[in-house]
C-alpha positions as CSV (number, residue, x, y, z in Angstrom):
1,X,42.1,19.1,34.4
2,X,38.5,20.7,35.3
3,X,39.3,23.2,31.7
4,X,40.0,19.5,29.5
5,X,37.3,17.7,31.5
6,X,34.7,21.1,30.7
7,X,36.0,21.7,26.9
8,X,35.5,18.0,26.5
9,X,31.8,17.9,27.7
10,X,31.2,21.6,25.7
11,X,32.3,19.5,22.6
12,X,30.2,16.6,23.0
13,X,27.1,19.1,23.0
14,X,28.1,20.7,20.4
15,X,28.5,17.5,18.3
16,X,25.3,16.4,19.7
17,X,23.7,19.7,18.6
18,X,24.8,19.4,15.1
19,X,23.2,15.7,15.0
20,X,20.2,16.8,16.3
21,X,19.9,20.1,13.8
22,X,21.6,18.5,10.1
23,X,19.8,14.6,10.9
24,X,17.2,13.9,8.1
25,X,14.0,12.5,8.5
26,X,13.4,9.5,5.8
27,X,10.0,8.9,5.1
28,X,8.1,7.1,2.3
29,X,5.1,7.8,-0.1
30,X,3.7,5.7,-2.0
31,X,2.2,7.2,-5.8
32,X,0.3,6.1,-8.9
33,X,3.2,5.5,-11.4
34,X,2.3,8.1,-14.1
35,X,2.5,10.7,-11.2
36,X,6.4,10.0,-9.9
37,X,7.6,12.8,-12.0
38,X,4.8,15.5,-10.5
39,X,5.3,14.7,-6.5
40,X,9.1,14.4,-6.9
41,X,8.3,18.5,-8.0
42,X,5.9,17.9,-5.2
43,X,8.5,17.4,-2.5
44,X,10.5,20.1,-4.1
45,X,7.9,22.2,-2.9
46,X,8.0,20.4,0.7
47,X,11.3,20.5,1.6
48,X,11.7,24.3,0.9
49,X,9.3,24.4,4.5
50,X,10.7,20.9,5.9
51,X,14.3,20.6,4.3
52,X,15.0,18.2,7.3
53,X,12.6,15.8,6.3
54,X,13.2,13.9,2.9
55,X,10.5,11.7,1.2
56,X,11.2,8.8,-0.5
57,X,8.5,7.9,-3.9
58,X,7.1,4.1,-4.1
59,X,5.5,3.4,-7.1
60,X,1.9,2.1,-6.7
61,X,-1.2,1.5,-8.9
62,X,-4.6,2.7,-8.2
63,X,-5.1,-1.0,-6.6
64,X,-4.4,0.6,-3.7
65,X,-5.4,-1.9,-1.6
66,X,-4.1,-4.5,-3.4
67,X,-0.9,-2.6,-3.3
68,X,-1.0,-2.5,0.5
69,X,-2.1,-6.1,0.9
70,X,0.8,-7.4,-1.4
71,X,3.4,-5.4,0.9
72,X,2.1,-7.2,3.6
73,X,2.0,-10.9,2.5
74,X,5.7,-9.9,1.3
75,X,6.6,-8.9,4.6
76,X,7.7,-5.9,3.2
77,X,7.2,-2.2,5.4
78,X,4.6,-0.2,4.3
79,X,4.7,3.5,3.0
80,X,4.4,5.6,5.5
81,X,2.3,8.1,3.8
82,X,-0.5,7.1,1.0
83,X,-0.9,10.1,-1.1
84,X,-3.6,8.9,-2.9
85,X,-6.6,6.2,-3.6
86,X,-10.0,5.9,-4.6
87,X,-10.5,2.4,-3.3
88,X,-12.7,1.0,0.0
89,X,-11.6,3.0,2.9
90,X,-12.9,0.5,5.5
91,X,-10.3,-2.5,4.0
92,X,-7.4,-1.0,4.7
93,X,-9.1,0.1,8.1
94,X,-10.1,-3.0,9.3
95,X,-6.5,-4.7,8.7
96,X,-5.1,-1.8,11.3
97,X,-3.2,-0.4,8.4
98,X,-4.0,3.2,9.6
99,X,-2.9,5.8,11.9
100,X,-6.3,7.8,12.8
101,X,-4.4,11.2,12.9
102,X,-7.2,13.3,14.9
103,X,-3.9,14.1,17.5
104,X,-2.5,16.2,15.1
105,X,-5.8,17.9,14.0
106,X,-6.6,19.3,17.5
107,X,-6.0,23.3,17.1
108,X,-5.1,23.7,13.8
109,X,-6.0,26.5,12.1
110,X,-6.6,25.9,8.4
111,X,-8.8,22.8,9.2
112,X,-11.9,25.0,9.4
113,X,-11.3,25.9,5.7
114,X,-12.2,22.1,4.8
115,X,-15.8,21.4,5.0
116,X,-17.1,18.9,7.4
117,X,-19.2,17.1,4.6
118,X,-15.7,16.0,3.2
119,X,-13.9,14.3,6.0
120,X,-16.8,13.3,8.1
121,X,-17.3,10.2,5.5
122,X,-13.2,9.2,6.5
123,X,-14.0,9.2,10.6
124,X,-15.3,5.7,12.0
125,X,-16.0,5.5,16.1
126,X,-15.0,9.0,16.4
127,X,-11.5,8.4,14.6
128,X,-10.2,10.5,11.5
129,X,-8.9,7.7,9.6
130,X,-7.7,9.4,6.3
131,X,-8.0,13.0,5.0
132,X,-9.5,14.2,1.4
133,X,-6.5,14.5,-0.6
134,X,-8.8,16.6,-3.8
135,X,-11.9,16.4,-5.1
136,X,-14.2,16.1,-8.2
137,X,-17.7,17.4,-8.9
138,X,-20.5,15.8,-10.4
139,X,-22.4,18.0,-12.8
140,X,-23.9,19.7,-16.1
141,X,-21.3,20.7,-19.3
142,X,-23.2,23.9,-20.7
143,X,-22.9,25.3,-24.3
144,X,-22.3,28.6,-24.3
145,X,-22.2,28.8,-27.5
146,X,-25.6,26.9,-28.4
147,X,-27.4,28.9,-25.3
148,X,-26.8,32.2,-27.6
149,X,-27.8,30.5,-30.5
150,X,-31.2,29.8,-29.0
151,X,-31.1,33.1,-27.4
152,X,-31.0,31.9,-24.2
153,X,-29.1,33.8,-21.5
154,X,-27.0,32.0,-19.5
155,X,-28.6,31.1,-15.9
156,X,-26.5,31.7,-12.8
157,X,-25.1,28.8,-11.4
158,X,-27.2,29.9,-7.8
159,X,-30.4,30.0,-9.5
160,X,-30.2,26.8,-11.5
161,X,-33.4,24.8,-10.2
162,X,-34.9,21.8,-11.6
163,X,-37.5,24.0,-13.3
164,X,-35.1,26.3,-15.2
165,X,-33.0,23.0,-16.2
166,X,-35.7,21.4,-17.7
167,X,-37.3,24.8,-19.5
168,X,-33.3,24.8,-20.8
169,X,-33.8,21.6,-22.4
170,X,-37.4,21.8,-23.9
171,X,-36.3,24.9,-25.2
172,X,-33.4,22.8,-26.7
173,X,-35.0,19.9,-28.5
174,X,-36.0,20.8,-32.0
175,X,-35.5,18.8,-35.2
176,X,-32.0,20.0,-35.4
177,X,-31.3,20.1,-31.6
178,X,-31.3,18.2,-28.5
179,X,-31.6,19.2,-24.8
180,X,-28.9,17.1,-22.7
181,X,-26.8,13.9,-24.4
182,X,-27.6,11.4,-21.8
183,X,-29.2,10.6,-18.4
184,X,-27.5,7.6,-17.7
185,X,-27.5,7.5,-14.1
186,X,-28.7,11.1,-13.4
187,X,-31.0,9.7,-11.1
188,X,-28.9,7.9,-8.8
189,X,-26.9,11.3,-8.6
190,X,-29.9,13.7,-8.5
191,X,-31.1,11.5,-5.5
192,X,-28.5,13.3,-3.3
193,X,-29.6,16.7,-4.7
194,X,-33.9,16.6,-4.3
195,X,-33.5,15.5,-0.6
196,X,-31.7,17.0,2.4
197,X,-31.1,13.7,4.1
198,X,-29.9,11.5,2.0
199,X,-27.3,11.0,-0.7
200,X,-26.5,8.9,-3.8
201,X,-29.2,6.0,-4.3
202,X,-31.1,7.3,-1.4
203,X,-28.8,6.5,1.3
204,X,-29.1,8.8,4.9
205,X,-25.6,8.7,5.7
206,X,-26.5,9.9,9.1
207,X,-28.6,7.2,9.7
208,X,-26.7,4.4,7.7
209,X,-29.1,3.3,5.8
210,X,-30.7,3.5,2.4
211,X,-34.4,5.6,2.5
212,X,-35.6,5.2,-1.4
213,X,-39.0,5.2,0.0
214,X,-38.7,9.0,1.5
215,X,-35.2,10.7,0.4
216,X,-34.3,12.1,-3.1
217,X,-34.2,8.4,-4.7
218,X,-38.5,8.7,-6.1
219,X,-38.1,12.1,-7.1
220,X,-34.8,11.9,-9.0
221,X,-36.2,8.9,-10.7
222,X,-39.4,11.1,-11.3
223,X,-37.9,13.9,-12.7
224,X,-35.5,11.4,-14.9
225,X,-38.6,9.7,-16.7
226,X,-40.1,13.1,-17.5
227,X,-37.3,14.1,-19.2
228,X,-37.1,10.7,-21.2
229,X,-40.3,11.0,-21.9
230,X,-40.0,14.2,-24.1
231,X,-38.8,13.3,-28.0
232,X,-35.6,14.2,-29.1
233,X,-35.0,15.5,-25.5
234,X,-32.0,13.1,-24.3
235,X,-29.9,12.7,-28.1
236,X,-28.4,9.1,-26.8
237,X,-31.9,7.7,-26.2
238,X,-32.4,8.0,-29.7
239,X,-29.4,5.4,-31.1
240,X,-30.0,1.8,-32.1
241,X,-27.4,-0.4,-32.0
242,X,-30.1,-3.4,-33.3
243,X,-31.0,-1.1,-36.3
244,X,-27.2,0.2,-36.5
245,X,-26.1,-3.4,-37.1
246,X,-28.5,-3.9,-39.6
247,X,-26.7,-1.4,-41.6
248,X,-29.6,0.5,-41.3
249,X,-30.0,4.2,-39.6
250,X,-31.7,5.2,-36.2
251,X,-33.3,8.3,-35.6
252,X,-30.0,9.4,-33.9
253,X,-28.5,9.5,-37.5
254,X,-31.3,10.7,-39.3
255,X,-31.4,13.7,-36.7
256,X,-27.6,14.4,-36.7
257,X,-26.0,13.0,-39.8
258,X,-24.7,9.1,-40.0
259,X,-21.1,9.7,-38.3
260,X,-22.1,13.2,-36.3
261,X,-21.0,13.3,-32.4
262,X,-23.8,15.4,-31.8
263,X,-22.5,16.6,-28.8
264,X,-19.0,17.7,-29.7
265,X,-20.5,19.6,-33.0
266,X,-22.7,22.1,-30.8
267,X,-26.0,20.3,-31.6
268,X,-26.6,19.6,-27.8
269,X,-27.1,22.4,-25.0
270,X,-26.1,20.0,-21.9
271,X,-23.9,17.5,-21.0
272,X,-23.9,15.0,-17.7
273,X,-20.5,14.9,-16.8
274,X,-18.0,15.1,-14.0
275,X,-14.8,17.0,-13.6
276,X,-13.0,13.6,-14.0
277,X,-13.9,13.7,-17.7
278,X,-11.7,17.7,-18.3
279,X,-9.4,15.7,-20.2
280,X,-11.5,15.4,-23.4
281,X,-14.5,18.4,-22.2
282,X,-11.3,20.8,-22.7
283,X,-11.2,19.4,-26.5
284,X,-14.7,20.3,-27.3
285,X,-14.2,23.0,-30.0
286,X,-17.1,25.5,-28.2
287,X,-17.1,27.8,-25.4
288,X,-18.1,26.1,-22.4
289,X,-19.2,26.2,-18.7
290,X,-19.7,23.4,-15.8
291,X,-23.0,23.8,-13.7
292,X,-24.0,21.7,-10.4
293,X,-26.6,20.0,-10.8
294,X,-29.8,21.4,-10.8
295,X,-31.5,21.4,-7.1
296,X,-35.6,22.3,-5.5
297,X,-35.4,25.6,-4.0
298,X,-37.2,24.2,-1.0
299,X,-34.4,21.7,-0.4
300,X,-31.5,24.3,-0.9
301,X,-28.2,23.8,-3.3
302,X,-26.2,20.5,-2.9
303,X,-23.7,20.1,-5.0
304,X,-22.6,16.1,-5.3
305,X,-18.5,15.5,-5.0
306,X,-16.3,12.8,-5.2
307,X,-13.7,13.1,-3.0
308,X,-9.9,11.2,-3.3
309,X,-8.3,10.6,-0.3
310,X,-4.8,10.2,1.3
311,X,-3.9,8.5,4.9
312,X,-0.3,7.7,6.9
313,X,0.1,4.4,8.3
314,X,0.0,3.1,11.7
315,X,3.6,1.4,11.0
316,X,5.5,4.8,9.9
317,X,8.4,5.4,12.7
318,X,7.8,8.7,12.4
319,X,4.1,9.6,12.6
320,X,4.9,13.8,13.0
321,X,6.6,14.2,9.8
322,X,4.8,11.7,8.2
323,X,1.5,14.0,9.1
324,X,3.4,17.4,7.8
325,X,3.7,15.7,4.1
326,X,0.0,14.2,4.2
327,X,-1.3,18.1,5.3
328,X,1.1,19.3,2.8
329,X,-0.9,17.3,0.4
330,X,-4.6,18.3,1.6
331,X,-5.1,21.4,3.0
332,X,-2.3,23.3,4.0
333,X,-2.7,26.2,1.5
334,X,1.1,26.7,0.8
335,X,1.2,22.7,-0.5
336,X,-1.8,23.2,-2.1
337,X,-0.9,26.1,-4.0
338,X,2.1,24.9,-5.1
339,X,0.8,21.5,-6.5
340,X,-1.6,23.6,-8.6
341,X,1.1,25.9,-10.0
342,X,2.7,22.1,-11.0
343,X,-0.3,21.7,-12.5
344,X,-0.6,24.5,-14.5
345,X,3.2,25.0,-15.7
346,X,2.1,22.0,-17.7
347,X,0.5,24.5,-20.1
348,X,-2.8,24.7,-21.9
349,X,-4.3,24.2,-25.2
350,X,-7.1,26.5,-26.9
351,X,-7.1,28.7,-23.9
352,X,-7.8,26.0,-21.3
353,X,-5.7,24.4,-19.0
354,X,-4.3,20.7,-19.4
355,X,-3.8,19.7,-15.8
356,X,-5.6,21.1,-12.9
357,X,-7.5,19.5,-9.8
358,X,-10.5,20.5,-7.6
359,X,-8.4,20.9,-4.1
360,X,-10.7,19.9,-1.0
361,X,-10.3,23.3,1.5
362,X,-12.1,26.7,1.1
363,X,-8.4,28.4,2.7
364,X,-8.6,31.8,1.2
365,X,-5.2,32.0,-0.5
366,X,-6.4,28.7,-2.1
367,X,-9.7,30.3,-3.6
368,X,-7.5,33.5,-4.6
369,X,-5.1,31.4,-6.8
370,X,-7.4,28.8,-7.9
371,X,-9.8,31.9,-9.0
372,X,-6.9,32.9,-11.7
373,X,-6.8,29.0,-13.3
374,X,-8.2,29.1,-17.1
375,X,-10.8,26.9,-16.1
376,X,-15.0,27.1,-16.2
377,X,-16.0,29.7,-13.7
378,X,-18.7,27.6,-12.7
379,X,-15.9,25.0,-11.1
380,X,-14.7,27.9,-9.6
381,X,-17.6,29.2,-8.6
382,X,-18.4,25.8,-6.6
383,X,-15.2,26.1,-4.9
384,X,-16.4,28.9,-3.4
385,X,-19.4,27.2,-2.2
386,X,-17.8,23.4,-1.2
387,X,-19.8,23.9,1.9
388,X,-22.9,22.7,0.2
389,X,-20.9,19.5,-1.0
390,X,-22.5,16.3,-0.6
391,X,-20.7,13.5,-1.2
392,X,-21.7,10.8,-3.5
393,X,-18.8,8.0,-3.8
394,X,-19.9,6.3,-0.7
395,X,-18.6,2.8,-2.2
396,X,-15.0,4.6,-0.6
397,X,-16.5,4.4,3.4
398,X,-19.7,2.3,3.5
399,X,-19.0,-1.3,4.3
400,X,-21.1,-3.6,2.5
401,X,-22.0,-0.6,-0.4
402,X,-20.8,-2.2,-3.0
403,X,-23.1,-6.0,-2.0
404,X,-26.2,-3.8,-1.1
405,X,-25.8,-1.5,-4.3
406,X,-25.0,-3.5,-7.2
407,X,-26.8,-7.1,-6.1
408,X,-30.1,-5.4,-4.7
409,X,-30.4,-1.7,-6.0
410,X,-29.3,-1.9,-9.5
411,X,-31.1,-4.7,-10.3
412,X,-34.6,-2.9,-9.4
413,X,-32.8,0.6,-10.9
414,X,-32.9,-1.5,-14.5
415,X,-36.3,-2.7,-14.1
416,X,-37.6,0.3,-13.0
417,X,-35.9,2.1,-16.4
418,X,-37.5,-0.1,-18.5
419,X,-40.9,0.2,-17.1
420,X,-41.5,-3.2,-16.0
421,X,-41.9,-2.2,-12.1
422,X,-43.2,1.5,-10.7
423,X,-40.6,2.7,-8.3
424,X,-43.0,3.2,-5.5
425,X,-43.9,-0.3,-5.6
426,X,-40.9,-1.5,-5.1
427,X,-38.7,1.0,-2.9
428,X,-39.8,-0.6,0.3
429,X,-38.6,-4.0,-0.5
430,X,-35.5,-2.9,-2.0
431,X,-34.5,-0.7,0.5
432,X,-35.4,-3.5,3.7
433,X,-33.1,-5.9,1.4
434,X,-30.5,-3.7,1.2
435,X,-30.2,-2.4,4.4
436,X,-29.9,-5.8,5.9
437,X,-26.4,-6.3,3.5
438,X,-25.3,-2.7,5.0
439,X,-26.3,-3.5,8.6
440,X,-24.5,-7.4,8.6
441,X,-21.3,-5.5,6.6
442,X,-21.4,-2.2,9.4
443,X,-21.5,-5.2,12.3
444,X,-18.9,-7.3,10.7
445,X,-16.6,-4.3,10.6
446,X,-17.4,-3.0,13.8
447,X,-15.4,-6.1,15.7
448,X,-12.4,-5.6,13.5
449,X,-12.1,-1.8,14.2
450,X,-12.9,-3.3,18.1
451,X,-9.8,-5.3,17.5
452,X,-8.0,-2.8,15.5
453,X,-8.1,0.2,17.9
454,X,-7.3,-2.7,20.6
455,X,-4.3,-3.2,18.8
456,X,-2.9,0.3,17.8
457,X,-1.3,1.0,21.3
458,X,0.1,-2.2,21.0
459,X,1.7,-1.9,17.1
460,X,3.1,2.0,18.2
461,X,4.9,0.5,20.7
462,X,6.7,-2.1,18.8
463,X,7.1,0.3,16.4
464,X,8.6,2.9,18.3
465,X,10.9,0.3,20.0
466,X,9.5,1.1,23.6
């Protein structure tokens, strides 16, 4: 009877055992819907290191948090993983939609290889609230091909100051040339590069608060008019719509021919563009390279990034594995890798490659790979050097950015462009103004996170059915 009773008992372990080893993990991810095809190759690449845990796509758009929001309202569960958005972090924040996942950060190896500058941006009251999922920079699209022409050597990308950049484009501007295609908003951008404090439109984000009156805001804008102020330099300042309309030609035509894109047929040395725009740069019919932009030695390189994040929610059932798929997807170097090698078995087209993406960790075995990518070297080049990123998409984590930017700063930004109002006049003003909207928004949203981390104890519990 004690043999049955023992045989009996060894069986039921057994059959426990085999539960507990063979049981699958469901969790879900919500993506764009042009990407369901990559990240099911994606988890592919996931399961050969967590085969017991299987994700489930949702399709999303990049309304993120309109996505989220319309879950909600339809009582329906939300994903447990995010994989990626480039909407207002602090929404989604405020709602308690978030798991902050700093528990799973503590000891981690590999999290040194992302730079602070990155993820610091995603952490509100000392709580990592989403992780940068990859990146973009903002910078300069040089023309190899035109530099030679003008017999101009090609400047290394660690010695590209604000006085080599603008001997570049004087040297540039004749009657058949021009120096850079456009400025549009170069100053707003070059505000985070002439000052060690603050970043895009002046803003300290240590401080939380705009300084136009003493960060990189004045001298960006500065710099900006000199350049404008040069004929020929910047070849978009010289079309006319008014005269263009008339049936008439500007000087834009007269320079470069009446239907000429000046700057795809090699008649411009520079280009302000972002990585963001690779999907027509790697048409241009030239050899070219991407630059940061250009910095004042005394203030040291920065190198302005965008940065798209991901985040798990704080209603997933299972917040461990939902974690290993959102590292996977940031900055373990094995998931990494194999997205870009996704990525690049997509082909290429005139020797450069169709699909890539600017991934948001240093990890060595992540340089070494995305070092072999038939890309610009100078993306790869500020890869290496993502530790002097600063970010410049602040609309994503400031509360109230949007309010203080757009109804206060622009506004002035247009005047000042026009040359109705001095900038030093008016930086003060516009700054006080805009702070208020930041500090009312920051105060507003600090009672909901009060509530929300209130809360979070409270959802896990219900969640997990304790």
């Amino acid at each position: 009877m004690r043999r049955h009773v023992t045989r009996l008992l060894l069986l039921g372990l057994l059959v426990v055992f085999s539960l507990s080893v063979f049981a699958k993990v469901t969790i879900t991810a919500s993506v764009w819907s042009w990407d369901v095809e990559k990240y099911k190759k994606i988890v592919a690449e996931f399961n050969k290191y967590y085969p017991d845990i299987e994700v489930v796509l949702i399709v999303n758009e990049p309304d993120v948090n309109g996505f989220l929001t319309a879950r909600v309202s339809a009582k329906q569960p939300l994903p447990d993983v995010v994989v990626q958005s480039w909407e207002a972090l602090p929404y989604p924040v405020s709602q308690g939609w978030i798991y902050p996942v700093d528990e799973f950060l503590k000891n981690d190896a590999d999290l040194k290889y992302m730079p602070l500058a990155l993820r610091q941006s995603f952490v509100y009251n000392g709580k990592t609230y989403a992780l940068p999922e990859r990146l973009h920079f903002q910078g300069i699209v040089m023309n190899l091909d035109l530099l030679k022409k003008l017999n101009l050597q090609a400047p290394k990308y660690e010695a590209f100051t604000v006085n080599i950049f603008k001997n570049y484009l004087r040297k540039a501007t004749t009657r058949e040339y021009s120096g850079i295609n456009h400025l549009w908003d170069f100053d707003n951008v070059e505000a985070a590069v002439l000052s060690k404090d603050t970043t895009f439109w002046g803003f300290n984000p240590k401080k939380w608060e705009f300084e136009l009156a003493t960060g990189g805001w004045l001298p960006a804008i500065k710099l900006q008019k000199e350049l404008k102020s040069v004929p020929g330099l910047v070849s978009d300042d010289l079309k006319n719509d008014e005269l263009r309309n008339k049936g008439e030609l500007d000087d834009y035509q007269k320079k470069f021919g009446k239907d000429a894109d000046a700057f795809r047929e090699s008649k411009v040395l520079m280009g302000l563009h972002g990585t963001w725009d690779w999907s027509w740069v790697r048409t241009l019919p030239w050899n070219l390279d991407y630059y940061p932009m250009p910095f004042e030695p005394q203030v040291g390189q920065r190198i302005p990034v965008h940065v798209n994040y991901a985040f798990m929610t704080s209603t997933t059932k299972y917040p461990k594995e939902a974690f290993a798929f959102l590292r996977f997807l940031t900055y373990d170097p094995r998931g990494v890798v194999a997205r870009l090698k996704i990525d690049v078995a997509n082909g290429e087209e005139n020797g450069r490659l169709i699909d890539w993406f600017v991934p948001a960790t240093m990890h060595p075995d992540v340089i070494k790979y995305f070092d072999t990518l038939k890309i610009p070297n100078g993306v790869k080049w500020m890869l290496k050097n993502l530790d002097k990123a600063v970010r410049v998409d602040m609309w994503k984590t400031v509360p109230g950015w949007d309010q203080a930017t757009w109804d206060v700063i622009f506004p002035v930004s247009e005047k000042v462009r026009r040359g109705e109002v001095q900038p030093e006049t008016v930086a003060v003003e516009t700054q006080e103004k805009a702070n208020k909207i930041i500090k009312d928004a920051w105060s507003d949203f600090s009672k909901k996170l009060s509530e929300v981390e209130k809360k979070f104890p409270e959802i896990r519990k219900q969640v997990e059915g304790k």
